[in-house]
C-alpha positions in Angstrom: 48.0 110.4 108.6 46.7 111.0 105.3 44.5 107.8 103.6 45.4 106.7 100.1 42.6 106.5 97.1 42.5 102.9 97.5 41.7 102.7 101.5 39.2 105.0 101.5 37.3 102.9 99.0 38.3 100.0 101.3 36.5 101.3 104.2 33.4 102.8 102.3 32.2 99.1 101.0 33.6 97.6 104.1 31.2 100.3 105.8 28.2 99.7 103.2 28.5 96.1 103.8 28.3 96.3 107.4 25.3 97.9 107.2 24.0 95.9 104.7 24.5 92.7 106.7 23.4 94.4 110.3 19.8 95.5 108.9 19.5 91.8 107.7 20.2 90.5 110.8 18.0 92.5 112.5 14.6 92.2 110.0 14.4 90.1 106.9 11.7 91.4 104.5 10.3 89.0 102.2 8.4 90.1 99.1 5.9 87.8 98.1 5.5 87.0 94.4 1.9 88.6 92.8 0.1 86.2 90.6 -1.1 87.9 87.5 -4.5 89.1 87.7 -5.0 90.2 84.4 -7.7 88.7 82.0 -6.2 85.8 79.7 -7.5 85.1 76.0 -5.8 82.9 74.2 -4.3 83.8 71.4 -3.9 81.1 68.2 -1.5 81.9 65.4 -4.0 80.5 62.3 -1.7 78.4 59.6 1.4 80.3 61.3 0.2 83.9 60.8 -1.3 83.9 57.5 -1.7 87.6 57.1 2.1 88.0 56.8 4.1 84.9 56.2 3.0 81.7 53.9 0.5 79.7 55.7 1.3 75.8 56.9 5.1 76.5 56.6 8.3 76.5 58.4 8.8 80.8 57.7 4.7 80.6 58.8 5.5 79.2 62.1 8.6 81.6 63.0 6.3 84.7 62.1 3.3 83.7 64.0 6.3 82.8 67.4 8.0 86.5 66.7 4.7 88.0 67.0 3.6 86.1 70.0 0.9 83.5 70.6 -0.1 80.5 73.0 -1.0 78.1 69.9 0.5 77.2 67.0 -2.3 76.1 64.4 -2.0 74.0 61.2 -4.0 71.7 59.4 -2.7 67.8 58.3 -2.9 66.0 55.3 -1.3 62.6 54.6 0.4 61.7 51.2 0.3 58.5 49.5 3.0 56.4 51.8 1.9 57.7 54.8 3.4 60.7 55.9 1.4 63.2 57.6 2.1 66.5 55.7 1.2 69.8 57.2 -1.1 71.7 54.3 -4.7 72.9 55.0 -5.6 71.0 51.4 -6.4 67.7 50.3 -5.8 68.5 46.6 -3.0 71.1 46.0 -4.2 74.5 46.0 -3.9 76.5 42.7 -3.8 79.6 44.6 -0.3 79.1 46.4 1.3 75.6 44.7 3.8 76.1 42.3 5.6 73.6 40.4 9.4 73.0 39.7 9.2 75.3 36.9 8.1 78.0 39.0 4.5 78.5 37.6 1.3 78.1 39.7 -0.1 74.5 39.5 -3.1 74.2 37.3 -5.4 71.1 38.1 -5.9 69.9 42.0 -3.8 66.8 42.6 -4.9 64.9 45.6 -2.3 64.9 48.3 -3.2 61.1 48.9 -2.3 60.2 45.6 1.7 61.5 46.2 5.0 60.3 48.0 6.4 62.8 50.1 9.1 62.9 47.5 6.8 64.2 45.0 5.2 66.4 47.5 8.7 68.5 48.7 9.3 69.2 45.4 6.3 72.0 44.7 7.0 75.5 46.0 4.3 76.5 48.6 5.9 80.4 49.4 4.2 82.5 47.4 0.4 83.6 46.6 -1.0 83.7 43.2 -1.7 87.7 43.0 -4.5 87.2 40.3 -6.5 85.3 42.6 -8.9 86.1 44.8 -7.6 84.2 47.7 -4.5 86.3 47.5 -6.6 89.9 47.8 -7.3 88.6 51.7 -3.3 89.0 52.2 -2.1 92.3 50.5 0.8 91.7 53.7 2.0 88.2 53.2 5.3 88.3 52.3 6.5 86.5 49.5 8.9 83.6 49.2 10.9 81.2 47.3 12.4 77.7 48.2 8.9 76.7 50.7 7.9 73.4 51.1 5.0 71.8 52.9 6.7 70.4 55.8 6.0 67.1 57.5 4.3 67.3 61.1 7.5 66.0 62.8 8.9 68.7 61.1 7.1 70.8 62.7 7.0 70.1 66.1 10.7 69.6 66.0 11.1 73.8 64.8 8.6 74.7 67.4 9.6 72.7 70.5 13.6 73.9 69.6 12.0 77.5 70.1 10.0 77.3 72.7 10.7 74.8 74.5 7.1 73.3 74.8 6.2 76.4 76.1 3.7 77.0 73.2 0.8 74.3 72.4 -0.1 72.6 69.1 -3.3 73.0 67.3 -4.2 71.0 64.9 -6.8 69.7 62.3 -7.4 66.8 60.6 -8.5 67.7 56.6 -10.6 65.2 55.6 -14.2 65.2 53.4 -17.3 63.3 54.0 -18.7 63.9 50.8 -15.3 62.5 49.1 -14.2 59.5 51.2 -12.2 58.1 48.9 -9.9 61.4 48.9 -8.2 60.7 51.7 -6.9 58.2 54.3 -10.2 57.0 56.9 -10.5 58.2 60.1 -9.5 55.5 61.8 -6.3 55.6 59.8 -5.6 59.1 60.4 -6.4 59.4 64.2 -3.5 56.3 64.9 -1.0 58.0 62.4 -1.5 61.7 64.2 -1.5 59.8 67.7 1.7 57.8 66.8 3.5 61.0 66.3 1.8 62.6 69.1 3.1 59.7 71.5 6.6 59.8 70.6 6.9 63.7 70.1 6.0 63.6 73.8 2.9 66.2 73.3 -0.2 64.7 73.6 -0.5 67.0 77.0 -0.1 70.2 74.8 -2.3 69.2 72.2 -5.5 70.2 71.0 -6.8 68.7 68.2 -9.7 69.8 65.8 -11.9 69.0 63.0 -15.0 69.6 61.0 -14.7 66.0 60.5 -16.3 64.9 63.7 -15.6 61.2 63.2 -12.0 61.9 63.3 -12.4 62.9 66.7 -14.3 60.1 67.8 -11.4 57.2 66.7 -8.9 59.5 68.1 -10.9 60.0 71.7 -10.9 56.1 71.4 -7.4 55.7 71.3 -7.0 58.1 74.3 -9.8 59.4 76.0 -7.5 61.9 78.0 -6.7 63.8 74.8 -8.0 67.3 74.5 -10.5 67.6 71.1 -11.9 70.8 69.8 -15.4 70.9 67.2 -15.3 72.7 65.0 -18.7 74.2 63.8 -19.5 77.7 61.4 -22.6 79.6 60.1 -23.6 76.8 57.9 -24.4 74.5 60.6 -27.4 76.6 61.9 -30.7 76.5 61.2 -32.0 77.5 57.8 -28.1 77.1 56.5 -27.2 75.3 53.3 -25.3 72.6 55.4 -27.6 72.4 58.9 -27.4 70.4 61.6 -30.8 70.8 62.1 -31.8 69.5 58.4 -34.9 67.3 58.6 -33.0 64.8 56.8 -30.8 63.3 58.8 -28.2 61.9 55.8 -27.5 65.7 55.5 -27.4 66.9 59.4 -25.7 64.0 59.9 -23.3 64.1 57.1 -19.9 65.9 59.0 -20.9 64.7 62.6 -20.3 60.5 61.9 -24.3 60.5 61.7 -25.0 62.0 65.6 -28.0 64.5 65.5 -28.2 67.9 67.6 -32.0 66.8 67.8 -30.8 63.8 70.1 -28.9 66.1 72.5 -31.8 68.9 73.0 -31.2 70.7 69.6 -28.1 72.5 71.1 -24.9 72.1 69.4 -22.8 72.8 72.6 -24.5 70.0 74.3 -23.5 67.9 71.1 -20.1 68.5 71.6 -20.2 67.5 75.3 -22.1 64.7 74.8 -19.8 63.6 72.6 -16.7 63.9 74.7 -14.9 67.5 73.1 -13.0 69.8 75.2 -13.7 72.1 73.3 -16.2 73.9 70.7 -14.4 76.1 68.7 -17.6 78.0 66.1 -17.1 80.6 63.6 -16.8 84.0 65.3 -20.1 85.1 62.8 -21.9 81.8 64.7 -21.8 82.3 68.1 -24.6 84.3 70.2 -23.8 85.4 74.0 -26.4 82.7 74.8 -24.2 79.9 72.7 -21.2 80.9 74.7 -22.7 80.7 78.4 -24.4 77.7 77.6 -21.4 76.0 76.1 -19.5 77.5 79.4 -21.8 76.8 81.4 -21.4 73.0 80.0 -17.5 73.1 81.4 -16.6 73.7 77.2 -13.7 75.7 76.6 -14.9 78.4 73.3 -12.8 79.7 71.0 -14.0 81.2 67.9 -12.4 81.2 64.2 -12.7 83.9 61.5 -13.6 82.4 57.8 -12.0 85.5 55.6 -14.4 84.4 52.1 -17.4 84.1 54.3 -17.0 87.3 56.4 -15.3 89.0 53.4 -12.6 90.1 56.0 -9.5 88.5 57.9 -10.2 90.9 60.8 -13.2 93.0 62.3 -12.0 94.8 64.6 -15.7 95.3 66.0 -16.5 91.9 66.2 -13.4 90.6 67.7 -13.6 93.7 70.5 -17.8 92.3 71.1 -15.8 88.7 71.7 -13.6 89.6 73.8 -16.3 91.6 76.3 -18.5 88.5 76.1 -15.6 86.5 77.1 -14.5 83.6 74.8 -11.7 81.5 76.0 -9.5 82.2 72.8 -9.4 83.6 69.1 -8.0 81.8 66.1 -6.4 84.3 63.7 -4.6 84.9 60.8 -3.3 88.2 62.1 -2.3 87.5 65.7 -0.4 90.7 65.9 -3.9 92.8 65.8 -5.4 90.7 68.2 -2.4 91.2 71.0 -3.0 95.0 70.5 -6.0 94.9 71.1 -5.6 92.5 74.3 -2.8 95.1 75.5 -4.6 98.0 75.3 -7.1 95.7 77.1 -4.8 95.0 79.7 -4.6 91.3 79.1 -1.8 88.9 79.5 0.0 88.5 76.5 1.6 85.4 75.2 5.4 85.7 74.8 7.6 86.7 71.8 9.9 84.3 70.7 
């Protein structure tokens, strides 16, 4: 008797079935699951990813997440009633503030000395194409209707697209040499930490500053807390703004008075001495000997580019020496570059979101 369409499919799965379920009775294979052996460098997203999108700002943070990076960096301000505002200035900055009436700022207002009311209200989207900070970012896109957002702000837009899967970075703006500019740092460390607390991040934190007093109140508060020091070129011998100054009011003067001739002239030794995490020097500063010894001191290294220094956002050549010697992590304003070159590498790369 001749079978219809419809059983002859019947008995085909029925068969494939049966053979499917017989060979797993007889001999289950079990695939394990391969870690990833690939080299990991960590890749930071500086100010968002200044290269293309406005830096400190909402549009800065979804570029520098589309592209792909394991840190989101920004620096912090706080304004005159207490908020702390995510701008890497503590005067408004010519170069990208504009005012209501849509014309660059002129003047440099301290941050400290307005509400946040005062502060949402200039426009932070654009560069000024005359000046010579804009000529660093022939890329950055253009925008109107950006405001410096708070920190809560922030975090809120990057946990909701990541999921905490992406860590904070994040520097406290402050100046020795002009106290009175800004809040102290005992003041700032407990605002940050407040936020930190009840944002429920502290554990995907790392927090950084030139400022090395501001790391000392907020290690205080919470020992636990991962702190990154930040050093560049000028802290080296011979440099306008050294360590290793005879006087000590000057080598002192950005490290809360501590002196790298008390901790065997060696900055990385400073930094453990003095509880960091991790020493994060300007890619320009660091020697192969610098990094070992500050690896070999348990200190996690990760190097920053300063673009009117260097004269460059990116060297290519530099960044490819950095990653043979093995740093722990760039900070960069183009973090799309940087994954390129970690790719053709054959490094893990940080996720796209």
């Amino acid at each position: 008797m001749k079978k219809s369409k419809a059983e002859v499919f019947f008995l085909l799965v029925a068969g494939s079935l049966f053979s499917l379920l017989n060979s797993g009775c007889t001999k289950q294979t079990i695939v394990p699951v391969q870690p990833d052996s690939r080299k990991k460098l960590e890749v930071y997203a500086h100010r968002g990813a200044r290269s293309y999108a406005p830096e400190n700002t909402i549009p800065g943070y979804f570029t520098g997440l589309a592209i792909g990076t394991n840190w989101v960096d920004m620096d912090i301000v706080m304004s005159k009633d207490g908020e702390v505002i995510v701008s890497h200035d503590i005067r408004l900055n010519p170069d990208i503030v504009r005012g209501a009436d849509g014309k660059f700022i002129i003047g440099r207002k301290l941050v400290k000395s307005l509400s946040l009311e005062e502060i949402k209200k200039y426009d932070v989207g654009r560069l000024d194409t005359a000046s010579t900070y804009s000529k660093f970012f022939p890329a950055q896109k253009g925008m109107d209707g950006v405001h410096m957002p708070t920190l809560r702000e922030v975090i809120s837009y990057v946990i909701s697209k990541t999921n905490k899967k992406v860590g904070f970075q994040i520097e406290f703006k402050t100046d020795p040499e002009h106290t009175e500019w800004t809040y102290t740092p005992a003041e700032f460390a407990a605002a940050l930490y407040k936020i930190l607390q009840e944002e429920n991040i502290v554990s995907i934190c790392e927090i950084q500053s030139f400022d090395w007093r501001c790391l000392y109140e907020l290690q205080n508060l919470d020992q636990h807390i991962k702190t990154a020091y930040l050093t560049e070129w000028d802290n080296e011998p011979g440099t306008p703004n050294s360590f290793f100054d005879p006087d000590p009011a000057k080598a002192g003067l950005w490290t809360g008075g501590v002196l790298v001739k008390d901790h065997k002239n060696s900055i990385p030794q400073m930094v453990k001495d003095m509880g960091g995490t991790c020493w994060e020097p300007e890619d320009v500063e660091l020697t192969k000997a610098t990094l070992d010894e500050a690896h070999g001191l348990g200190l996690k290294v990760v190097v920053w580019t300063w673009p009117e220094h260097s004269r460059t956002v990116f060297n290519p050549d530099l960044v490819s020496k950095l990653i043979s010697w093995g740093v722990d992590g760039i900070i960069t304003d183009d973090p799309g570059m940087l994954i390129s070159m970690l790719a053709a590498r054959n490094y893990q790369l940080p996720v796209r979101y």
